[in-house]
C-alpha positions as CSV (number, residue, x, y, z in Angstrom):
1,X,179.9,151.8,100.0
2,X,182.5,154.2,98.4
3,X,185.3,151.8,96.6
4,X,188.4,154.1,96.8
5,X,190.4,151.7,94.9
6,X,189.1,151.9,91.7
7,X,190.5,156.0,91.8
8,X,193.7,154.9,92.9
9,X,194.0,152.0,90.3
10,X,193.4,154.6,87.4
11,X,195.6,157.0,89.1
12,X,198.7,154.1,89.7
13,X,198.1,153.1,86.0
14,X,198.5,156.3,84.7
15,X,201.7,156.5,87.0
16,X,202.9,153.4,86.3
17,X,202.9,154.7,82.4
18,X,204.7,157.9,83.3
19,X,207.0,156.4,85.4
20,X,208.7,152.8,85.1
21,X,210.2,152.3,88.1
22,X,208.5,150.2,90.9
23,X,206.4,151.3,94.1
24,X,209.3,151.0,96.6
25,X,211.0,153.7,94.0
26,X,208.4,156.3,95.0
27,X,209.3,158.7,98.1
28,X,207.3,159.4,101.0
29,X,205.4,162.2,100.2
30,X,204.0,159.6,97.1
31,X,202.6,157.2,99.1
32,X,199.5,156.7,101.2
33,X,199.1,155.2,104.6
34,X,196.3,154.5,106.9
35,X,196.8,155.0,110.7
36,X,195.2,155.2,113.7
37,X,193.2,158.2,115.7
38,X,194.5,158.2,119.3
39,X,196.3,155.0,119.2
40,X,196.8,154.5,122.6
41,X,193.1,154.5,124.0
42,X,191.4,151.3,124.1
43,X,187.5,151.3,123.7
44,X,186.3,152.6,127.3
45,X,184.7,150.6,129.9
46,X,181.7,151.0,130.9
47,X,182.8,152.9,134.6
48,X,184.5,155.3,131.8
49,X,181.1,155.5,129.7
50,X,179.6,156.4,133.1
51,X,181.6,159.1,133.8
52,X,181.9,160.5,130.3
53,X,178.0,160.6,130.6
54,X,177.9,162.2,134.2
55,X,180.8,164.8,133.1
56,X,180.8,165.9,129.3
57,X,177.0,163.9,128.1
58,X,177.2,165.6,124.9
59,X,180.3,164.6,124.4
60,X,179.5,161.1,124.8
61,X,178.5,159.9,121.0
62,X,181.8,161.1,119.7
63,X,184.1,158.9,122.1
64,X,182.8,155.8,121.5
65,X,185.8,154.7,119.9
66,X,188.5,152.8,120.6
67,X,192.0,150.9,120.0
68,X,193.6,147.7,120.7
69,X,197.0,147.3,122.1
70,X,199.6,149.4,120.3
71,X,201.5,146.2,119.4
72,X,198.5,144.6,118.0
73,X,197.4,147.6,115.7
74,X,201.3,147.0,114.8
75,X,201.0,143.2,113.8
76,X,197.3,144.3,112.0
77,X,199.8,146.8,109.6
78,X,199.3,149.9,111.1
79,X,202.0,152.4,110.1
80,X,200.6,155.8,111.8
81,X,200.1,156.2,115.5
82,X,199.0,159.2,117.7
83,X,200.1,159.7,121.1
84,X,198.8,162.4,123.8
85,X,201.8,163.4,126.0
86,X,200.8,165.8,128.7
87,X,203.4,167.4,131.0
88,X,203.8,166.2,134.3
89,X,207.1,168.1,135.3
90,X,207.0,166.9,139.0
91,X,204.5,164.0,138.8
92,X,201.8,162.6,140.6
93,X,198.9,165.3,138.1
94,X,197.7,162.0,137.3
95,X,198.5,159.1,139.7
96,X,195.3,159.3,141.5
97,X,193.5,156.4,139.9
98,X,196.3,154.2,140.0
99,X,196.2,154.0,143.9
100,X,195.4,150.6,144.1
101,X,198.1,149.6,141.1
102,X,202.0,149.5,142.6
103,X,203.5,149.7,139.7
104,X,201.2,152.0,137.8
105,X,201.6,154.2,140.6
106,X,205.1,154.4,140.9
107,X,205.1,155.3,136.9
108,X,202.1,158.0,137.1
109,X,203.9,159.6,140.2
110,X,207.7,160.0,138.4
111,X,208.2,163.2,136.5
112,X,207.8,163.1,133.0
113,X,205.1,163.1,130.1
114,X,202.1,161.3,130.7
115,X,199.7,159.7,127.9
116,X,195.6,159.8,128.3
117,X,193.0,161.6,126.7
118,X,190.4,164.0,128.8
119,X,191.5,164.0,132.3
120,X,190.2,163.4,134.9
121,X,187.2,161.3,133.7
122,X,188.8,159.9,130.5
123,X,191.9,158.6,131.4
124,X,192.5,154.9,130.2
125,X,195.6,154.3,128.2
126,X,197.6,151.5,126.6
127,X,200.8,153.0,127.8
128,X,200.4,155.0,131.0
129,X,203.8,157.0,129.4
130,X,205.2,158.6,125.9
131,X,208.4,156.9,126.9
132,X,206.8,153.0,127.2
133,X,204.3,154.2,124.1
134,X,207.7,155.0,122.2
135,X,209.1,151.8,123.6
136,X,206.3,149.7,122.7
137,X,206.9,150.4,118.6
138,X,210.8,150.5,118.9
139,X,210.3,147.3,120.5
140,X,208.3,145.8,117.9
141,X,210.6,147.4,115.0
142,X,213.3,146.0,116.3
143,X,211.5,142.3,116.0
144,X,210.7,143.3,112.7
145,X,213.6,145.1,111.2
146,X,212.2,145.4,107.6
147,X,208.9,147.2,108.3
148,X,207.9,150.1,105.7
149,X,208.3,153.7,107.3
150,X,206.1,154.5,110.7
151,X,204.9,157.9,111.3
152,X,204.1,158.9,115.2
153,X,202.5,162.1,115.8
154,X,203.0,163.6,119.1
155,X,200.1,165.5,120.5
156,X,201.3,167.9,123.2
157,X,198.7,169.4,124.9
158,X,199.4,172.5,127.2
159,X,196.5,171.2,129.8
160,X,196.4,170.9,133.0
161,X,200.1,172.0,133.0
162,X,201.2,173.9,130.4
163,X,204.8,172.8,128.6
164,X,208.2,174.9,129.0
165,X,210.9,174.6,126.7
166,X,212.8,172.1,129.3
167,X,209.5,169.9,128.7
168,X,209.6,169.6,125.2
169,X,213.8,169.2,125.3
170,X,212.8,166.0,127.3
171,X,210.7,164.7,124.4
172,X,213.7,164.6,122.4
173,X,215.6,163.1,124.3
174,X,212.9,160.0,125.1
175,X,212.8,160.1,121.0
176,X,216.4,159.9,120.8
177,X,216.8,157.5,123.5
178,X,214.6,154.9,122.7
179,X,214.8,155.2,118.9
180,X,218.3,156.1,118.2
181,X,219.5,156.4,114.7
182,X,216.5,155.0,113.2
183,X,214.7,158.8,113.6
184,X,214.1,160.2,109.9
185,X,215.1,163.7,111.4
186,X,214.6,167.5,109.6
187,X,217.9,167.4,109.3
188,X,218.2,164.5,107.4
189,X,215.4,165.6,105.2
190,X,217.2,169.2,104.7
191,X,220.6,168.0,103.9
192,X,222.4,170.5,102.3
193,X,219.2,172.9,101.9
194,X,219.0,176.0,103.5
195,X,215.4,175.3,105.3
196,X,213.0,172.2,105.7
197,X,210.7,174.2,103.2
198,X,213.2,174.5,100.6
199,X,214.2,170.8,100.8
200,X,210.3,170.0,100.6
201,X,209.8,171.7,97.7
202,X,212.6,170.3,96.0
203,X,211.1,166.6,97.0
204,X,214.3,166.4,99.0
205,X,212.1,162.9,100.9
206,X,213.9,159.9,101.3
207,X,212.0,156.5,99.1
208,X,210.1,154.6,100.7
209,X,212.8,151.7,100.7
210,X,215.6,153.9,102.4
211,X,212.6,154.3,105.0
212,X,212.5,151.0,105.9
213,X,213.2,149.9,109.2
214,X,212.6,153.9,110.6
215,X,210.5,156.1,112.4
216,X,209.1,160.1,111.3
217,X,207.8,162.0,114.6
218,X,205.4,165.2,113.7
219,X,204.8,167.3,116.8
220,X,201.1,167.7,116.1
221,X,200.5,170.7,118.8
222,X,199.2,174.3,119.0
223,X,201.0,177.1,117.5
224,X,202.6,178.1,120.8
225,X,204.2,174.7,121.3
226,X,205.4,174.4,118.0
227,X,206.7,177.9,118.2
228,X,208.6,177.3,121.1
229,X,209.8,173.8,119.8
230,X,211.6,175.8,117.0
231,X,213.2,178.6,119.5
232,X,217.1,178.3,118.8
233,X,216.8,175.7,116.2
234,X,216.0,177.3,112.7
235,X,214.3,175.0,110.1
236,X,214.6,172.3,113.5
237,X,217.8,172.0,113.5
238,X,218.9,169.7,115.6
239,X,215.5,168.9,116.6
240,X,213.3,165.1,116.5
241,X,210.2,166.0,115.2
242,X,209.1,168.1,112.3
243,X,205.8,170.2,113.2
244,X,203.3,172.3,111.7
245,X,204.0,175.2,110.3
246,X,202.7,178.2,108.3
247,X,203.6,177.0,104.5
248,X,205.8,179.8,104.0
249,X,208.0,179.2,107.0
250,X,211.7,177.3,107.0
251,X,210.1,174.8,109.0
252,X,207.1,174.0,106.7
253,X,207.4,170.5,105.4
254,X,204.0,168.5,107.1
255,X,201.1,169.9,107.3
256,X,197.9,169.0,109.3
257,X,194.8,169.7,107.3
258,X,192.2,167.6,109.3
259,X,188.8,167.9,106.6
260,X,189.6,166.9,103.6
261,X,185.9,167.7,102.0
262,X,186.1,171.5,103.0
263,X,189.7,172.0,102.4
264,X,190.5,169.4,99.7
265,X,192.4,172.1,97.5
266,X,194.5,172.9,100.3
267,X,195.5,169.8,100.4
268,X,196.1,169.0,96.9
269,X,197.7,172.4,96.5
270,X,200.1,171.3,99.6
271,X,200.6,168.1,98.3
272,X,201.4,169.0,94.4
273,X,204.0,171.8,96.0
274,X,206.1,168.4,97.6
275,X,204.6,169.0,101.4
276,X,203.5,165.9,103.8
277,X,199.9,166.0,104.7
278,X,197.8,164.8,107.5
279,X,194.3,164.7,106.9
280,X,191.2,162.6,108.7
281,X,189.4,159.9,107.0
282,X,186.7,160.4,109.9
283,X,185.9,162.1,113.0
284,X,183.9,161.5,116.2
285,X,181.9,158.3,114.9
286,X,179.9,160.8,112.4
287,X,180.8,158.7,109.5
288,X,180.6,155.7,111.3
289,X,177.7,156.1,111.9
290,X,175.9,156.6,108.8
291,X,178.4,154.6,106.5
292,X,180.0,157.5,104.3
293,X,183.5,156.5,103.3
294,X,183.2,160.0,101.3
295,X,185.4,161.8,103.9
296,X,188.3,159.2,102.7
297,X,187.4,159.3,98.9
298,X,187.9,163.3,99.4
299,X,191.7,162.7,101.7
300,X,192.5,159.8,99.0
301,X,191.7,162.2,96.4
302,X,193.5,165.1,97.6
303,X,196.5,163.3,97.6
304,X,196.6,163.2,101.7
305,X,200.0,160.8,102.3
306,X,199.1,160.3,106.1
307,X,195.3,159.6,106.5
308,X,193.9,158.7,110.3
309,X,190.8,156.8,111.2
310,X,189.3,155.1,113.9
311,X,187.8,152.7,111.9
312,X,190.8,150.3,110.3
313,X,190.3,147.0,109.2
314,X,190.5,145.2,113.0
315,X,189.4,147.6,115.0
316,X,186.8,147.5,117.8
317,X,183.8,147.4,116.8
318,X,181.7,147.2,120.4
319,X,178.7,149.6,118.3
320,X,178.4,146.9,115.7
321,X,178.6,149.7,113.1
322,X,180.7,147.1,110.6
323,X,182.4,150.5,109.3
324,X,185.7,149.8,108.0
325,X,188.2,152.5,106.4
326,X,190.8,150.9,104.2
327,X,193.4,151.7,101.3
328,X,194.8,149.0,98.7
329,X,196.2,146.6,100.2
330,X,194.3,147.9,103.9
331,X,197.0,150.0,105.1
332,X,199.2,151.8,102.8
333,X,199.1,152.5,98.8
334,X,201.1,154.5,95.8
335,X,199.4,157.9,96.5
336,X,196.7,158.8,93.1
337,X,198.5,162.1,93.4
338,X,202.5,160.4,93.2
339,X,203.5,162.1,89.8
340,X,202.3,165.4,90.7
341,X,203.8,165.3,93.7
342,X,207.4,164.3,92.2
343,X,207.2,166.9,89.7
344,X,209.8,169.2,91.4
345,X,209.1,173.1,91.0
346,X,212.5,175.8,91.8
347,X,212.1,177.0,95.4
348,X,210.2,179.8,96.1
């Protein structure tokens, strides 16, 4: 088994020498936290197993994975969650297995984003909606007023229904409604910058104290979405999330770079230029499966902030695979990478 903390002991010590001040000194982009791959599915049952098998069989191996309750992964110290909205503009695209369920129902057949994985035969959720997903963390932060910084990608996906502007207006607004001002927002990270990009390069983050107690979204969709998420707000202005973004746009300021073994250069270039990263500290069970933590060493290496993993210390573990991806102190730690990525550079 790959022990990632003895390379980010060495790295912290050589920080620590380089820079006095403590860990909650550091900004955001210096850290590292662990989080969790489609947070809101729970480990399917076996009618699901059935029906993944009947439907997609070759698909099978790779989704058999799952989560607890999104309040639980919240008390384990999970600090990165993932949720799937899909648009329902009129609803009722998804109510059909909630027949027999009232209240399910009457949420599934309500316009709005819904939250599941591969319709129609993958479809179990946690939180049937992105609203009572959102709600589900801002209800738990506000129990727990002092938590360190949670990041929530929001997957949109443009299938069966593909998104319009209205659609992703809504988002924002669920965002604003059920978070309020404790949204670290691209404007609030751009201050008196001319674009997201500029204020990224100049490490324009907020510490990771001033984070307590708040929420980042990334709107982690396709090009098109993101596209159309920035229409009429330059460098998302005014906007919730931040998104990703070719690295010399204004709104580049987190990137998604999912393998950190084949593009571990990218990331440490990203990182070392003051940039957010995403990366994957394992995919479709593969690792599981054969115990190789080297996908993490490479993300922990590369200087990754936001790694995701299916895996945490407290997950399911129905495969008895006893694979468990972990940083420092489990869930979060000084990134090896912290000095380099304070170094500010001019703009470019």
């Amino acid at each position: 088994m790959i022990d990632v903390r003895k390379p980010f002991m060495a790295a912290f010590a050589l920080l620590t020498l380089a820079q006095p001040a403590s860990a909650q000194d550091l900004k955001i982009n210096q850290i590292q936290i662990l989080g969790s791959h489609n947070s809101y599915r729970p480990y399917p049952d076996a009618p699901v197993i059935e029906a993944i098998r009947a439907a997609a069989p070759t698909l099978l191996p790779g989704l058999e994975y799952g989560n607890p309750p999104v309040e639980d992964q919240l008390a384990l110290g999970i600090r990165q969650f993932e949720f799937d909205p899909v648009s329902d503009r009129h609803g009722g695209l998804f109510a059909g297995p909630y027949a027999d369920d009232p209240r399910a129902l009457a949420i599934m057949s309500a316009p709005g984003a819904k939250v599941l994985h591969i319709p129609p035969f993958d479809g179990q959720t946690h939180c049937l909606t992105l609203e009572l997903c959102l709600a589900t963390v801002a209800d738990w932060s506000g129990a727990h007023p002092d938590y360190e910084l949670i990041v929530i990608l929001v997957n949109n996906r443009d299938a069966p229904e593909p998104y319009d502007a209205a659609g992703l207006d809504a988002i924002d607004a669920t965002i604003r409604a059920v978070f309020g001002d404790r949204v670290i927002t691209p404007d609030s990270v751009r201050g008196d910058h001319a674009t997201l990009r500029e204020a990224a390069l100049a490490r324009h983050w907020p510490t990771v104290e001033a984070s307590r107690g708040k929420v980042l979204l990334v709107h982690d969709t396709s090009p098109r979405l993101n596209a159309l998420y920035a229409e009429g707000h330059p460098a998302l202005r005014g906007r919730m999330m931040f998104g990703f973004y070719p690295d010399d746009a204004a709104e580049a300021a987190v990137f998604n770079i999912q393998d950190p073994v084949v593009e571990g250069e990218t990331i440490r270039r990203l990182v070392g230029q003051g940039f957010l990263v995403r990366s994957r500290a394992d995919a479709n069970t593969a690792e599981a499966r054969i115990g190789d933590l080297g996908r993490l060493d490479a993300a922990v290496q590369a200087g990754a902030q936001i790694i995701s993993t299916d895996y945490y210390p407290g997950a399911p573990d129905p495969l008895g695979l006893n694979f468990v991806v972990r940083l420092a102190d489990g869930f979060s730690q000084p990134n090896p990478r912290a000095a380099e990525a304070g170094a500010i550079r001019p703009p470019r």
